[in-house]
C-alpha positions as CSV (number, residue, x, y, z in Angstrom):
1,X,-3.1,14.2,-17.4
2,X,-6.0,11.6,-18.7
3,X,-5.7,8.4,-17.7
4,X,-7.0,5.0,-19.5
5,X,-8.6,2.0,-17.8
6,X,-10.7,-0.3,-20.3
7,X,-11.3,-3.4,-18.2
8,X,-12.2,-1.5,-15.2
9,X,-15.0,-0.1,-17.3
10,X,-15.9,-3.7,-18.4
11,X,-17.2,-4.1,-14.5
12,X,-20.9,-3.6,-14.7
13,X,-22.7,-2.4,-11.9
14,X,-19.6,-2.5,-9.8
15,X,-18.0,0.5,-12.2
16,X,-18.5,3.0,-9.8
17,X,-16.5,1.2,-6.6
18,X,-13.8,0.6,-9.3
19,X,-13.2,3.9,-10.6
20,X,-13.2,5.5,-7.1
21,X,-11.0,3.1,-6.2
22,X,-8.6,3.6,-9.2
23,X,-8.8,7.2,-7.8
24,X,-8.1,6.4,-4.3
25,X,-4.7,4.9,-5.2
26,X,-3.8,7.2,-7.3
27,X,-4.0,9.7,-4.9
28,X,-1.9,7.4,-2.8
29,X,0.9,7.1,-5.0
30,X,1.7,11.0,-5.5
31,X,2.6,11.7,-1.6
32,X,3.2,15.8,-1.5
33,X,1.7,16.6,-4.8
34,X,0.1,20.5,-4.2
35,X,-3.2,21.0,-5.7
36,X,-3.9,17.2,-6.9
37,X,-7.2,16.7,-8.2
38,X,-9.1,13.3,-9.4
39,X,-11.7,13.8,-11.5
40,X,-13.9,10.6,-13.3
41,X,-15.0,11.5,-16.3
42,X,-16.7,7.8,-18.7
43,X,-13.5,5.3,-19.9
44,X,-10.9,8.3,-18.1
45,X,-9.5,9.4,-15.3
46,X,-8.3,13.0,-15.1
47,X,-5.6,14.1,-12.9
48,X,-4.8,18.0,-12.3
49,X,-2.0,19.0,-10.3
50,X,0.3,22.2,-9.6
51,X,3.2,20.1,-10.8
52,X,3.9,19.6,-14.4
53,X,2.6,16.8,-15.7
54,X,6.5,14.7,-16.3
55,X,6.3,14.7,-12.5
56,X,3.7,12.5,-12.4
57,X,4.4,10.2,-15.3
58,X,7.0,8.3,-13.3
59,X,4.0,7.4,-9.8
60,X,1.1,7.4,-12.0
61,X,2.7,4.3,-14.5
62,X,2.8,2.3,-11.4
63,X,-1.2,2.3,-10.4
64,X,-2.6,-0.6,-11.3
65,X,-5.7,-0.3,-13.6
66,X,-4.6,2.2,-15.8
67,X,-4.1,1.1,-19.2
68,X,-2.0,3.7,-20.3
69,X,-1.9,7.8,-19.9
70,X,-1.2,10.6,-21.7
71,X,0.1,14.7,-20.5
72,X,-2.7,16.8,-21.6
73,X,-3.4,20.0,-22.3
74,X,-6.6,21.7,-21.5
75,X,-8.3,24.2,-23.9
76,X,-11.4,26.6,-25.0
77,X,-13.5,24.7,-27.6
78,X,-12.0,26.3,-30.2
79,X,-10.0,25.0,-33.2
80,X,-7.8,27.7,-33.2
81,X,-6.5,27.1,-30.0
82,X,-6.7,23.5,-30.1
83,X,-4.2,23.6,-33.3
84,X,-1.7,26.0,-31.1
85,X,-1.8,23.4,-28.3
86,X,-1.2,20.7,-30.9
87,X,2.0,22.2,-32.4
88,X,3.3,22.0,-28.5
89,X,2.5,18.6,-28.1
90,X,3.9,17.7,-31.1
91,X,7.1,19.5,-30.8
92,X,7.3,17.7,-27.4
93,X,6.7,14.6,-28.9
94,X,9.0,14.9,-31.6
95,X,11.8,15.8,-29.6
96,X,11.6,12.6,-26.9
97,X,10.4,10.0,-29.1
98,X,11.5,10.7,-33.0
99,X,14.9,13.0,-32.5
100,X,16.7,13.0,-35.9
101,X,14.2,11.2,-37.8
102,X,13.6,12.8,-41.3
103,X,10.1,10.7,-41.8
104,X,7.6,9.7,-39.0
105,X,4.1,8.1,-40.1
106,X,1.6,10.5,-38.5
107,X,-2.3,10.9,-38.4
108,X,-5.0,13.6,-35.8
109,X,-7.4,11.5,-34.1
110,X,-10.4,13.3,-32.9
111,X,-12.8,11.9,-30.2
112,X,-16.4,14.0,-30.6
113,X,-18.2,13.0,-27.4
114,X,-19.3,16.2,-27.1
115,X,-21.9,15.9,-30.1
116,X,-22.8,19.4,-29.5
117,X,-19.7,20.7,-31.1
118,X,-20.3,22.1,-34.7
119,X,-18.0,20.0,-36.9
120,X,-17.7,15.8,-37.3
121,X,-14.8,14.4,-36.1
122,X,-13.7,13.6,-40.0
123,X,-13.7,17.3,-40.8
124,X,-11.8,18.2,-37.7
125,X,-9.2,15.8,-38.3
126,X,-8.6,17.3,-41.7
127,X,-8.5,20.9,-40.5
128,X,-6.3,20.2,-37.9
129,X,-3.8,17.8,-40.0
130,X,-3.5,21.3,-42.2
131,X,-3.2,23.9,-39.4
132,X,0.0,22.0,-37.6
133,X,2.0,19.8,-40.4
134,X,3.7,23.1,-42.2
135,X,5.8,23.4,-39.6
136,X,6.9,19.4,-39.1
137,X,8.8,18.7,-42.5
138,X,9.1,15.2,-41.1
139,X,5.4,14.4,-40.6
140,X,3.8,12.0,-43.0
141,X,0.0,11.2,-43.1
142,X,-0.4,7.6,-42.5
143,X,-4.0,6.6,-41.2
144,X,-3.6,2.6,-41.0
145,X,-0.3,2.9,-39.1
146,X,0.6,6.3,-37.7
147,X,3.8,6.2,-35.1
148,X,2.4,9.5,-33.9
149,X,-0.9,10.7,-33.4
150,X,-2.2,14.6,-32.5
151,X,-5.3,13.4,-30.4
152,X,-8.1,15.9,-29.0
153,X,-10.9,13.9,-26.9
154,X,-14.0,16.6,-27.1
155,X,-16.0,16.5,-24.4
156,X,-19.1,18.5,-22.5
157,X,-16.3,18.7,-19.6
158,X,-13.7,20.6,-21.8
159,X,-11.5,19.7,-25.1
160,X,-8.3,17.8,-24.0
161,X,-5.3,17.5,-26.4
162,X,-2.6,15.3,-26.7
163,X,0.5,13.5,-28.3
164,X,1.4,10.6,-26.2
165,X,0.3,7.2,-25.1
166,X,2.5,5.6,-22.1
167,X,1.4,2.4,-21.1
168,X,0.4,1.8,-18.1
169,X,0.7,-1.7,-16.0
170,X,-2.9,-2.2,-16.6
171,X,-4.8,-5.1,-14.7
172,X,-7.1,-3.8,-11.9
173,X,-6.7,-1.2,-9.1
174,X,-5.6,-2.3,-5.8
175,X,-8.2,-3.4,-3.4
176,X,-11.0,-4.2,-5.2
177,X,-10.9,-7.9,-4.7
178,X,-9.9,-7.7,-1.5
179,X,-7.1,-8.8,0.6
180,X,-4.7,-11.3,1.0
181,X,-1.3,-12.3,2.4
182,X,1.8,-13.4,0.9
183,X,4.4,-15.3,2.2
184,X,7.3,-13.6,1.3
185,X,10.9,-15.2,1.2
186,X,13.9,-13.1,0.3
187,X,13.9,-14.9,-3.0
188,X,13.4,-13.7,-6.5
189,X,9.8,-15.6,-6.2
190,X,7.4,-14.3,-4.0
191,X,8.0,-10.9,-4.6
192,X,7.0,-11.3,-8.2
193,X,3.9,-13.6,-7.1
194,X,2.7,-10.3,-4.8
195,X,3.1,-7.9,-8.3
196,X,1.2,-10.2,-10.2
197,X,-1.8,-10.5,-7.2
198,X,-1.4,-6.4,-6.8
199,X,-2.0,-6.5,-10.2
200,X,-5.1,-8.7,-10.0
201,X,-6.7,-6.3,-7.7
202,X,-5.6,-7.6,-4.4
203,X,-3.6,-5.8,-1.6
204,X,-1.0,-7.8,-0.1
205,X,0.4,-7.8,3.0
206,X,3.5,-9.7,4.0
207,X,4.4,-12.9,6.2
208,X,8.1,-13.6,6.9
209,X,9.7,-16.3,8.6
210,X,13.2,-15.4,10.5
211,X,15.2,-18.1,11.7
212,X,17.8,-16.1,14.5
213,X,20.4,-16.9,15.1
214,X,20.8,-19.4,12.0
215,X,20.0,-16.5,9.5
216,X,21.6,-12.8,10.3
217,X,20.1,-9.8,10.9
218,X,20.6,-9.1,7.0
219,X,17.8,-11.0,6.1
220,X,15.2,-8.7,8.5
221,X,17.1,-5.7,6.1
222,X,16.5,-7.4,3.1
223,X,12.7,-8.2,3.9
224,X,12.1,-4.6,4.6
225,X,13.7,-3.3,1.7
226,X,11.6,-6.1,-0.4
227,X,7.9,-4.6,0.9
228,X,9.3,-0.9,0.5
229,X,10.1,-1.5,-3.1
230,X,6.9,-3.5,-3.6
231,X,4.9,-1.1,-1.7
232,X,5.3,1.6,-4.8
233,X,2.7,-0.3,-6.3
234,X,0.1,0.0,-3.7
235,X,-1.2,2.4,-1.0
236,X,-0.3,0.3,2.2
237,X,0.8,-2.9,3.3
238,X,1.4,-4.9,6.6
239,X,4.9,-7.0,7.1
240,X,4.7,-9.5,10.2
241,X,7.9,-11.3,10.8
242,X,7.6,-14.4,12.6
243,X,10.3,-16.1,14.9
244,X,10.6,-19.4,13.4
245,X,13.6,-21.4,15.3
246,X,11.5,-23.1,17.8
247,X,9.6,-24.6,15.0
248,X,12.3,-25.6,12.7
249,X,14.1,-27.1,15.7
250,X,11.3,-29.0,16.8
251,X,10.7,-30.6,13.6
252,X,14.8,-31.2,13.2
253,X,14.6,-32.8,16.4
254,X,11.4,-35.2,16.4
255,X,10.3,-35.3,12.4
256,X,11.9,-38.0,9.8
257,X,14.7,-35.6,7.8
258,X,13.2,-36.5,4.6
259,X,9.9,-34.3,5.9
260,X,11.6,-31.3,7.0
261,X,11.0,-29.1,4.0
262,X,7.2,-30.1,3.6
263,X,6.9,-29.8,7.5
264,X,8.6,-26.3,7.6
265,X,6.3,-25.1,4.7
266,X,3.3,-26.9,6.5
267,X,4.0,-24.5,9.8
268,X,4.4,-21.6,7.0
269,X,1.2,-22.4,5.8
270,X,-1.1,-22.6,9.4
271,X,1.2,-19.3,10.8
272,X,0.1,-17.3,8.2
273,X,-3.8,-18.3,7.8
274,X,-3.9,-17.5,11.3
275,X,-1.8,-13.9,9.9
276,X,-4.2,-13.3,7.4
277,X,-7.6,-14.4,9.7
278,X,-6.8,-11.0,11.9
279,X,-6.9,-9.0,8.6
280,X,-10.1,-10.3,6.9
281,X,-7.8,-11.5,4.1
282,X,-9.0,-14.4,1.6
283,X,-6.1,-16.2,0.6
284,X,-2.5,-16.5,0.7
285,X,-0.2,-16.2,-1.9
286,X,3.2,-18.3,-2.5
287,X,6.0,-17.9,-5.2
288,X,5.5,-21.5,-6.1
289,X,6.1,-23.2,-9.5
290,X,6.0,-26.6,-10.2
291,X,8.9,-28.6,-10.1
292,X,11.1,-25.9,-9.4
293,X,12.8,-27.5,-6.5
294,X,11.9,-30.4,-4.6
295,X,8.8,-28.9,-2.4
296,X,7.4,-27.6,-5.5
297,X,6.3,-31.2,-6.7
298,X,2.2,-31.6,-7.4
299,X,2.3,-34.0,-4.6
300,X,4.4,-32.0,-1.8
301,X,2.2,-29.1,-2.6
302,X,-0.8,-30.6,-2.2
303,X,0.6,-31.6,1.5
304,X,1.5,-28.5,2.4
305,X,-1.4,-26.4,1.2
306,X,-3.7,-28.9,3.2
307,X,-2.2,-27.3,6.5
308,X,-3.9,-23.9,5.0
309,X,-7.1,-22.7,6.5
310,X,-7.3,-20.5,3.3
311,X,-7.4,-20.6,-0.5
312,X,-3.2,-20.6,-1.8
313,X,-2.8,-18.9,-4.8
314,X,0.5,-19.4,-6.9
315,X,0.6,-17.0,-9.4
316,X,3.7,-18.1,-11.2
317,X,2.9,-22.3,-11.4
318,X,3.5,-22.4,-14.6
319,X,6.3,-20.4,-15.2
320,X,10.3,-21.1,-15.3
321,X,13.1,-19.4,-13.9
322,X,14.0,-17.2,-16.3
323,X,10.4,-15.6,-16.7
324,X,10.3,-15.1,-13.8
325,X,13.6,-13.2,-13.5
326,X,13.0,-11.3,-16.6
327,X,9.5,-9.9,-14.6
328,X,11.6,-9.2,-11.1
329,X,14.1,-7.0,-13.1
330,X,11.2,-5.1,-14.8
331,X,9.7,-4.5,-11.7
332,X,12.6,-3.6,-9.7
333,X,12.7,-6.5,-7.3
334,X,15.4,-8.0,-9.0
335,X,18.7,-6.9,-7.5
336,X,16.8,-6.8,-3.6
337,X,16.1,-10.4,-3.6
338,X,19.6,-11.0,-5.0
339,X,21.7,-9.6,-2.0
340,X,23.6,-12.5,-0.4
341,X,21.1,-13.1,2.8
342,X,19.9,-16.6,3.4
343,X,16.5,-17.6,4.5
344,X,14.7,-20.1,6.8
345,X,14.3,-22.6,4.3
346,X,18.0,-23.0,3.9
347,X,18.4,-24.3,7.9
348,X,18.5,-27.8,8.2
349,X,18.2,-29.1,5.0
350,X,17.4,-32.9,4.4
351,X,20.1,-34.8,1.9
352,X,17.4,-36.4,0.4
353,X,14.0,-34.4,1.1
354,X,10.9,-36.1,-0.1
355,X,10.3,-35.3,-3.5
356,X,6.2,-37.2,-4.1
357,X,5.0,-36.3,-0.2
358,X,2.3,-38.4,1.1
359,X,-0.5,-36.8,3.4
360,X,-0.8,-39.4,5.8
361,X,3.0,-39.7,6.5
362,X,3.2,-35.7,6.9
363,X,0.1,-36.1,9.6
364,X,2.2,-38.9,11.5
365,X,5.8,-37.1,11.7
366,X,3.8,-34.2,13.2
367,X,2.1,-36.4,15.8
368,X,4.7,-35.5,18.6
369,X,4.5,-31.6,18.1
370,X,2.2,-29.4,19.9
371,X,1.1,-27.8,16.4
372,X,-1.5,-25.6,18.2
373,X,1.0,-24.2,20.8
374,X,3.7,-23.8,18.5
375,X,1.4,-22.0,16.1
376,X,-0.1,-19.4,19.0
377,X,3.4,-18.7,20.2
378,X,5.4,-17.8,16.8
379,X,2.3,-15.3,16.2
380,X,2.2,-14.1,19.1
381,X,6.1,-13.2,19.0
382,X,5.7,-11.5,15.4
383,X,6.8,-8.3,14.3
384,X,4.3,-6.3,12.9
385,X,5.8,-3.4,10.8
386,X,3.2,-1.1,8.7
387,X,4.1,0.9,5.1
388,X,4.4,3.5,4.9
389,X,5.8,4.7,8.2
């Protein structure tokens, strides 16, 4: 199987860390695979296995930085043989993406790296076009918009031919721009902000917030289930769980009501920079848009993220609701972050929570709390769960 990554190989001098990388989490996301081989070969990846190459379409389509990949079949440099192998592919082709059409726009693509090889790429397109469409009635030439193209990518390393391009999910392979922790909340939200930081190059690990005995034991489930599913997208990840009722209570008890939220997210905010310190991560990450509920104002965010010893990063500010949604379902964190299991931020709610948050105001309602105390503690009594097992 050869695998595409075209703005991993627009890195520079860093190519090299990228594409081993891109390797290394490949690797990673084919657990048990006999006989798995990564090879780097200039703008691909190639992947040999002693599976058949379907069995690793369905891991491979989740590592980030590959633009798109395509089964493959190996063969002599010979024209003979690479026609044989292209009447398979296309027969394969044919029968999972055109069943029962009577016409399909069609071209041969040839890429001659290897300029040692006797013909020009024009020639061999010809030849081969000849040897395979007698027997596919339903192939017709079409070079400005083919539907299906026979490709064969000649190189020094060995001819490689093939009928099929599946996109990949593209962006940049985990890990190469470091670390960084999000704060996840059961919600649709955050686990959509960690794909789109994944996909951004940066492994994520997980903060949560778990308000016993005010929120059930379903939520801890629910959390777990969230980094499991997210987790298919990258190697490893860290989920610490954070008792969070002594806070919460505090501020209930000595904090103006109207606070509460910004306050809770405020705690959020230093808890998890101190999280993210014993990692080496860079920034956190939130599920925050603006406006999309009363914390999510341009002034309330501003007071919270001021509590942060690191850089917050809010990969969805600018979108709404329903994008959002649309992007959970296609990632399969849809219908987890819907099960019915409240979170923190639903304990002690304000009537009327500030909506334009002041700074100064925010530092005086925390003047009676022992922020550094309270901050030590709840990390101190985290859970630290690692994935995989």
């Amino acid at each position: 199987m050869a695998g595409r990554y075209p703005e991993t190989g627009l890195q520079g001098g860093h190519r090299g860390f990228y594409e081993r990388r891109l390797c290394e989490n490949r690797g990673a996301a084919r657990p048990g695979v006999p006989e798995l081989r990564n090879e780097r070969i200039r703008g691909r990846v190639l992947v040999r296995a002693g599976v058949t190459a379907e069995r690793l379409l369905e891991p491979v389509s989740r590592v980030f930085g590959v633009a798109s990949l395509s089964p493959a079949v190996e063969v002599e440099a010979d024209l003979d043989q690479i026609a044989a192998a292209g009447r398979v592919e296309l027969r394969q082709a044919l029968s999972l993406q055109f069943a029962g059409r009577e016409a399909v726009r069609f071209r041969v693509k040839v890429n001659r790296a290897d300029k040692g090889f006797p013909k020009r790429s024009n020639q061999i397109e010809r030849e081969l076009a000849e040897a395979v469409m007698p027997e596919f009635p339903a192939l017709q030439v079409n070079l400005g918009s083919p539907e299906l193209s026979l490709e064969v990518d000649l190189r020094q390393e060995g001819p490689w031919v093939f009928a099929r391009r599946i996109p990949g999910p593209g962006g940049l392979p985990v890990g190469v721009m470091g670390r960084v922790v999000c704060l996840l909340s059961g919600g649709i939200d955050s686990p959509v902000a960690a794909w789109l930081a994944m996909k951004r190059g940066m492994r994520v690990d997980f903060v949560s917030f778990y308000s016993f005995p005010h929120v059930g034991p379903q939520l801890r489930e629910k959390l777990i289930r969230q980094v499991e599913n997210l987790n298919r997208w990258q190697p490893t990840a860290k989920l610490t769980i954070v008792p969070f009722t002594p806070i919460q209570e505090a501020i209930r008890d000595s904090c103006p009501p109207s606070y509460r939220t910004v306050l809770y997210r405020r705690a959020m905010q230093r808890i998890a920079s101190k999280i993210a310190f014993r990692s080496n991560a860079k920034a956190l990450i939130t599920g925050e848009s603006v406006g999309q509920v009363a914390s999510q104002t341009l002034e309330n965010m501003t007071v919270i993220e001021a509590a942060s010893a690191l850089p917050v990063l809010r990969p969805l500010v600018t979108m709404d609701k329903l994008e959002t949604i649309a992007l959970a379902r296609r990632i399969g964190s849809y219908e987890t972050s819907n099960l019915p299991a409240p979170d923190c931020c639903t304990v002690f709610q304000p009537d009327h929570p500030v909506i334009y948050g002041i700074l100064e105001e925010a530092l005086a309602a925390e003047q009676g709390l022992d922020l550094a105390a309270m901050t030590a503690e709840a990390v101190r009594g985290s859970e630290r769960l690692r994935f995989p097992e």
